[in-house]
C-alpha positions as CSV (number, residue, x, y, z in Angstrom):
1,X,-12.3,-46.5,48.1
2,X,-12.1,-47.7,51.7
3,X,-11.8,-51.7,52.0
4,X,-12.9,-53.0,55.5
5,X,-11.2,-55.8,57.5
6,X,-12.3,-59.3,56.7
7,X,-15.6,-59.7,59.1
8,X,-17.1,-62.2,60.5
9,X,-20.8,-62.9,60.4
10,X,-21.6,-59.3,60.3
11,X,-24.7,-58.5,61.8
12,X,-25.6,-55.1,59.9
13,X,-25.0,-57.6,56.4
14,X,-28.5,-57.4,54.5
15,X,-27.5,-56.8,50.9
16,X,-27.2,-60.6,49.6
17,X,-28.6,-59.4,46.2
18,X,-25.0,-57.9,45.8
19,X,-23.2,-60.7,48.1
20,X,-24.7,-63.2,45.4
21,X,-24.1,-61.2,42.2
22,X,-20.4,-61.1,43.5
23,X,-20.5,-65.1,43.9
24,X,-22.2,-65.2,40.4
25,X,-19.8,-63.2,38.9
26,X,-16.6,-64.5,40.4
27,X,-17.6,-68.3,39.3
28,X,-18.9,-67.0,35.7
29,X,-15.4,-68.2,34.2
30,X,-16.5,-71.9,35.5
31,X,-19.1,-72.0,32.9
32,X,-18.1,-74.8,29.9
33,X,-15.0,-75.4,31.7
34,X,-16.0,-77.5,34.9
35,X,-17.9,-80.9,34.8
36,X,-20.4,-81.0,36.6
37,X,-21.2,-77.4,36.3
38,X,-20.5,-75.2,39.6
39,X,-23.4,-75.4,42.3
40,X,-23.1,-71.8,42.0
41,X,-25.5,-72.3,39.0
42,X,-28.4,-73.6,41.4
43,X,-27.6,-71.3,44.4
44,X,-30.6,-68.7,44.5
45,X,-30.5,-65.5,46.4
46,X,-32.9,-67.4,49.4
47,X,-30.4,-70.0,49.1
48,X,-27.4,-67.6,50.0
49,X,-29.9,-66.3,52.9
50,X,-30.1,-69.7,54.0
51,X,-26.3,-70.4,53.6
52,X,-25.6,-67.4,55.5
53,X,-27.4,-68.2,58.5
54,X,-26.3,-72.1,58.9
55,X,-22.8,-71.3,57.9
56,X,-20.2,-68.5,59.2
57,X,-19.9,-65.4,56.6
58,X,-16.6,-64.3,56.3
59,X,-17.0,-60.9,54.3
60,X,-15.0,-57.9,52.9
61,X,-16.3,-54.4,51.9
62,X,-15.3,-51.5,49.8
63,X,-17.8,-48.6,50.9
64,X,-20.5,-51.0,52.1
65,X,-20.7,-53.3,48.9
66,X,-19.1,-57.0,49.1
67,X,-16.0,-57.0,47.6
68,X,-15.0,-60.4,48.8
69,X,-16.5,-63.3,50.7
70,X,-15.8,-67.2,52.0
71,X,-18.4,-69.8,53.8
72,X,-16.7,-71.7,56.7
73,X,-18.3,-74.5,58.7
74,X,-17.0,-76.9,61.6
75,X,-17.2,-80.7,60.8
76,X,-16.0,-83.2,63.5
77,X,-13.1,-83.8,61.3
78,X,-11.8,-79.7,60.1
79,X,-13.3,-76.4,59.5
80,X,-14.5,-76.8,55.7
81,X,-14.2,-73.7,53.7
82,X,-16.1,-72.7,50.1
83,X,-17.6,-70.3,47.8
84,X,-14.2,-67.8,48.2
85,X,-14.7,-65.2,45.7
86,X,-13.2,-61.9,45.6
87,X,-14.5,-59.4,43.2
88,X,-12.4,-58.8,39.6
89,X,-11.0,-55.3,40.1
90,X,-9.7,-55.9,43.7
91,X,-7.9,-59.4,42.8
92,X,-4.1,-59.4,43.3
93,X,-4.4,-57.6,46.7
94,X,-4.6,-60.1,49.0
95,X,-8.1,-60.4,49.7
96,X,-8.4,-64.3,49.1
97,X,-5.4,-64.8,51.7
98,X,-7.1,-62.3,54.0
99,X,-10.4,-64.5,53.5
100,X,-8.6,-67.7,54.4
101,X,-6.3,-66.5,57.3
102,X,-9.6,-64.9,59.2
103,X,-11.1,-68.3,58.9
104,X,-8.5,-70.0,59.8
105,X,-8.1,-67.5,63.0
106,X,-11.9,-68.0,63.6
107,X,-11.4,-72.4,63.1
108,X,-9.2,-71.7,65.7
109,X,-11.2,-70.7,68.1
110,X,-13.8,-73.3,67.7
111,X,-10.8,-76.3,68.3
112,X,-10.4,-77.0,64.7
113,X,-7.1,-78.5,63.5
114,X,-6.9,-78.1,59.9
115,X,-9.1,-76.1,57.0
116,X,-10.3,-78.2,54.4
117,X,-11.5,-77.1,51.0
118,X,-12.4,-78.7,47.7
119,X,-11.6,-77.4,44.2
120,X,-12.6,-78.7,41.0
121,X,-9.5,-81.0,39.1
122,X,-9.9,-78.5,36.0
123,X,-9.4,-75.3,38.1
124,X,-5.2,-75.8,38.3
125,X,-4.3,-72.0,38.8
126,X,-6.6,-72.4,41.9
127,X,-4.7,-75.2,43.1
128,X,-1.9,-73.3,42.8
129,X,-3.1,-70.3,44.7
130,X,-3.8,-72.5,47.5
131,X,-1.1,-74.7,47.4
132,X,1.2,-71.1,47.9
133,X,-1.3,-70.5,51.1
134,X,-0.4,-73.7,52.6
135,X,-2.8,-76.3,51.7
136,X,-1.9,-79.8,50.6
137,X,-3.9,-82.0,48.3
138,X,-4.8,-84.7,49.9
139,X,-7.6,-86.8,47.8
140,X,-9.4,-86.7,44.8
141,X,-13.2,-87.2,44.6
142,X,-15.8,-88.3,42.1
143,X,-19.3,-86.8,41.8
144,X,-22.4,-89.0,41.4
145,X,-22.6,-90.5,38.0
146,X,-18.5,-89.8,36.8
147,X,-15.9,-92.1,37.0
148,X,-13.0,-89.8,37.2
149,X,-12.1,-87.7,40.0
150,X,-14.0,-84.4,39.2
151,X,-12.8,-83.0,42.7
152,X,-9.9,-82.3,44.6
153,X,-9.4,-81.7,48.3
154,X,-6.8,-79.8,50.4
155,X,-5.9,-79.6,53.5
156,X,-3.8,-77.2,56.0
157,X,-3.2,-77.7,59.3
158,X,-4.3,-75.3,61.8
């Protein structure tokens, strides 16, 4: 199996029926645990078109077929990052850090000064992961209609 380099907005990408199973798949385990339920649930496959085109497409592939993937976008304030899912069998090779460092590489380049994500209070072996990448937590958020923080956000510095 030959495994690509992370790329950026590839223009040849067409196959977001696999791009979005991958996302499906990766935030399956969310399911009962998380509250409010992921937006994965909502996101259709015109909705990752959508996505794709208004956001930067970071993207890895193992003989053609996503493997990996991560949404970036420059706000005045950072370059946000989401939706970082990495397929099952290729976990543990350092695909998510790969994900991360090309976008932080590409925030870069735009004049960003930090990479911001969000990750649900419930999901702690994620905050770990990205606590070991460099991020900091640096607020807690509430979704409509909760009064407890159902969110978490980190930040690393660019």
């Amino acid at each position: 199996m030959i495994v690509s380099k992370v790329e950026t907005n590839p223009a040849d990408f067409r196959d977001f029926a696999a791009l979005h199973a991958l996302l499906s798949t990766s935030f399956a385990y969310m399911e009962g645990r998380i509250d409010p339920p992921s937006s994965m649930t909502r996101l259709s496959l015109d909705d990752l078109k959508v996505k794709a085109q208004g956001e930067d497409l970071f993207l890895l592939r193992a003989d053609a077929s996503p493997i990996g993937c991560l949404f970036g976008t420059l706000t005045p304030d950072a370059y946000c990052i989401g939706k970082l899912a990495v397929a099952a069998a290729q976990r543990g090779r350092g695909h998510a850090r790969a994900l991360i460092e090309a976008a932080a590489a590409h925030a870069r380049t735009l004049g960003a000064r930090a990479l911001v994500l969000q990750s649900r209070v419930e999901l702690t072996g994620n905050h770990a992961a990205f606590t070991a990448m460099g991020f900091t937590q640096v607020a807690a958020t509430a979704h409509p209609g909760y009064d407890r923080p159902t969110s978490l956000t980190f930040r690393r510095a660019l």
